[in-house]
C-alpha positions as CSV (number, residue, x, y, z in Angstrom):
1,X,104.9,78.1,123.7
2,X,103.2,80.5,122.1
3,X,101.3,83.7,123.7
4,X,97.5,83.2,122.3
5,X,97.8,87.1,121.6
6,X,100.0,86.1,118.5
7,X,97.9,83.5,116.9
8,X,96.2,84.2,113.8
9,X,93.2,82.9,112.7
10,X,93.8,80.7,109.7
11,X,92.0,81.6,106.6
12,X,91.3,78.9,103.6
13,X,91.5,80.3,100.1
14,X,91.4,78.8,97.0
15,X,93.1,79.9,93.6
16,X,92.3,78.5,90.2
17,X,95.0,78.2,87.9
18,X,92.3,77.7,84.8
19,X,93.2,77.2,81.6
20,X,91.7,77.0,78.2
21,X,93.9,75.5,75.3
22,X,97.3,77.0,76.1
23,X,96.4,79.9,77.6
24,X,95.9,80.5,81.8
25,X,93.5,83.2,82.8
26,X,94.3,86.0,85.4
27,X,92.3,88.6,86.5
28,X,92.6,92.2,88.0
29,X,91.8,93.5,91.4
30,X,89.5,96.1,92.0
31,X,89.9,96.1,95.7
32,X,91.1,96.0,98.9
33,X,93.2,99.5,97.9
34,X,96.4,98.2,98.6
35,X,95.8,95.3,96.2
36,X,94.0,97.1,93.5
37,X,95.3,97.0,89.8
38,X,97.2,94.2,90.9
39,X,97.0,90.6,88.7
40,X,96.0,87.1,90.6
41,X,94.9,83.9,89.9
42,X,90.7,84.0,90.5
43,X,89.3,81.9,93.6
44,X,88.3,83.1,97.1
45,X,87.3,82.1,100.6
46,X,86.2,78.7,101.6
47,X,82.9,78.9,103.9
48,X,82.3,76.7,106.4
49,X,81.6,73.0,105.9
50,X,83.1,73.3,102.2
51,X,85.4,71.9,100.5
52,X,88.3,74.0,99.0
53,X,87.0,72.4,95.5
54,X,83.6,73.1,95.8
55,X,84.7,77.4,97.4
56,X,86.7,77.4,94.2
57,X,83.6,76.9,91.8
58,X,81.4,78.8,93.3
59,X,83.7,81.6,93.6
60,X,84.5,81.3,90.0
61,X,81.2,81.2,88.6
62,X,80.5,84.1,91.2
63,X,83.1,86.5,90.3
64,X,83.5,85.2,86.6
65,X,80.2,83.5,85.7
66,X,82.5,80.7,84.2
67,X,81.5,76.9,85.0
68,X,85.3,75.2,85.8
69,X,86.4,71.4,86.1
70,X,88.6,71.4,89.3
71,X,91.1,69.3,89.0
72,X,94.3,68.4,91.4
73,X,95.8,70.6,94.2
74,X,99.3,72.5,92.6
75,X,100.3,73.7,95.8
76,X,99.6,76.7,98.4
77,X,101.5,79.1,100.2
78,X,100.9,81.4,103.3
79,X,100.6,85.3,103.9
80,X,99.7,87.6,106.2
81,X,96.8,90.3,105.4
82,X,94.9,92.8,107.5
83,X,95.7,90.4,110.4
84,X,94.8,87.4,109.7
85,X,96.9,84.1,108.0
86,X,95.6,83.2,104.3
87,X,96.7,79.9,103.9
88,X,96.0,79.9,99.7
89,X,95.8,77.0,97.7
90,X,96.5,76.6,94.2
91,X,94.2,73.9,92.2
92,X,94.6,73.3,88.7
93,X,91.2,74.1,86.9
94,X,89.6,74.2,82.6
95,X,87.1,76.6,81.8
96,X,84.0,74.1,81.0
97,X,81.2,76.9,80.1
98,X,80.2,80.1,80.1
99,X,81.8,83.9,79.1
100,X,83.7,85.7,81.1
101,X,81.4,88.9,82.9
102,X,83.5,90.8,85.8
103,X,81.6,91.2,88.8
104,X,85.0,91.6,91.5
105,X,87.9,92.4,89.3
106,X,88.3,95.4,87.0
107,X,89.9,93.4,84.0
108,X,90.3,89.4,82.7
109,X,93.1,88.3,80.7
110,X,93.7,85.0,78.7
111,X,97.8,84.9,78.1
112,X,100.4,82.0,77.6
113,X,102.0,81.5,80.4
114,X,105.2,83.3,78.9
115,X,103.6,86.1,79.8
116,X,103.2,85.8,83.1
117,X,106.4,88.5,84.1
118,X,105.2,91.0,82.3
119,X,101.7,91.6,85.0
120,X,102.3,92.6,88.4
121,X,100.4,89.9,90.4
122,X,99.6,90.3,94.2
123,X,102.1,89.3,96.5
124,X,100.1,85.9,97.3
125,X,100.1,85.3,93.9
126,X,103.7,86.0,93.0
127,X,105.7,83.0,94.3
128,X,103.2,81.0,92.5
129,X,104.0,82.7,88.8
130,X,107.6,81.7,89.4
131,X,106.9,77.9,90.3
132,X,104.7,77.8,86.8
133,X,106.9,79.1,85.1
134,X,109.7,76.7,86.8
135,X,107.8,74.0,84.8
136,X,106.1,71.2,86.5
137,X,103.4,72.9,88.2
138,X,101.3,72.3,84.9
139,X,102.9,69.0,83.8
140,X,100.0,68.3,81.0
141,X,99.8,72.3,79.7
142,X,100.9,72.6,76.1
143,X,103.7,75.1,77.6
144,X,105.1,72.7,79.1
145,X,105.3,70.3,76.6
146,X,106.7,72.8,73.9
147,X,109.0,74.3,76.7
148,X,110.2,71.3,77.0
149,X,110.7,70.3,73.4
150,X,113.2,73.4,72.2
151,X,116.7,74.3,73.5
152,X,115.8,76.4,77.3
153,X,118.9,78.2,76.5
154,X,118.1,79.5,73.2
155,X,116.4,82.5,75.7
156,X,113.8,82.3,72.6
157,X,110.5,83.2,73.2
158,X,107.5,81.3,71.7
159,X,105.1,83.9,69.8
């Protein structure tokens, strides 16, 4: 059993892998210092009473002023910061509306998702950019489809 001294309080987060045409969007920390400059996947904390679906658009259009579609749960993984469990789930998500104005993060990106090595993401976030770019995760993202469609061990890179 364990001592109640141990127990973390369990955070929700949600992360929105969006996506517009063939491109994902990440975004750039501007804070908490040890996470600053870092890349992520944009979403935030659920508050109480809502749903992980509903935190995610409101966090998006609060951070990003972009209107998304949430669509189905990717995934999630756990970590551990400033002592508490983040238990962060990935949804996937389109941008429906809006233009992207920065209001938390210090930079916005649209890339392919071929790109994805060459940003340092957060730690959260890292695990994450490996199982997309696994295939799968996306399973109806144009990468996917064309990843799918040429030779994997060419080691060619679409441009």
């Amino acid at each position: 059993m364990r001592h109640k001294d141990h127990i973390r309080p369990v955070v929700k987060v949600a992360a929105a892998i969006i996506t517009r045409g063939s491109k994902i969007l990440i975004t750039r920390r501007r804070h908490p210092p040890e996470l600053a400059g870092l890349w992520e996947f944009p979403g935030g904390k659920a508050m109480p009473g809502e749903s992980l679906e509903q935190c995610l658009a409101r966090e998006i259009m609060e951070e990003l002023c972009l209107v998304i579609d949430v669509g189905r749960h990717l995934g999630s993984t756990t970590t551990i910061s400033g002592g508490k469990t983040l238990e962060i789930n990935f949804f996937e998500a389109a941008a429906a509306s809006g233009e992207i104005v920065l209001h938390d993060h210090s930079d916005a990106r649209w890339i392919e998702p071929e790109q994805l090595p060459e940003f340092a993401f957060a730690p959260a976030d890292r695990s994450f950019v490996g199982r997309i770019l696994q295939g799968g995760i996306i399973p109806d993202h144009p990468f996917r489809a064309s990843k799918e469609s040429r030779n994997t061990t060419s080691g060619r890179r679409r441009r």
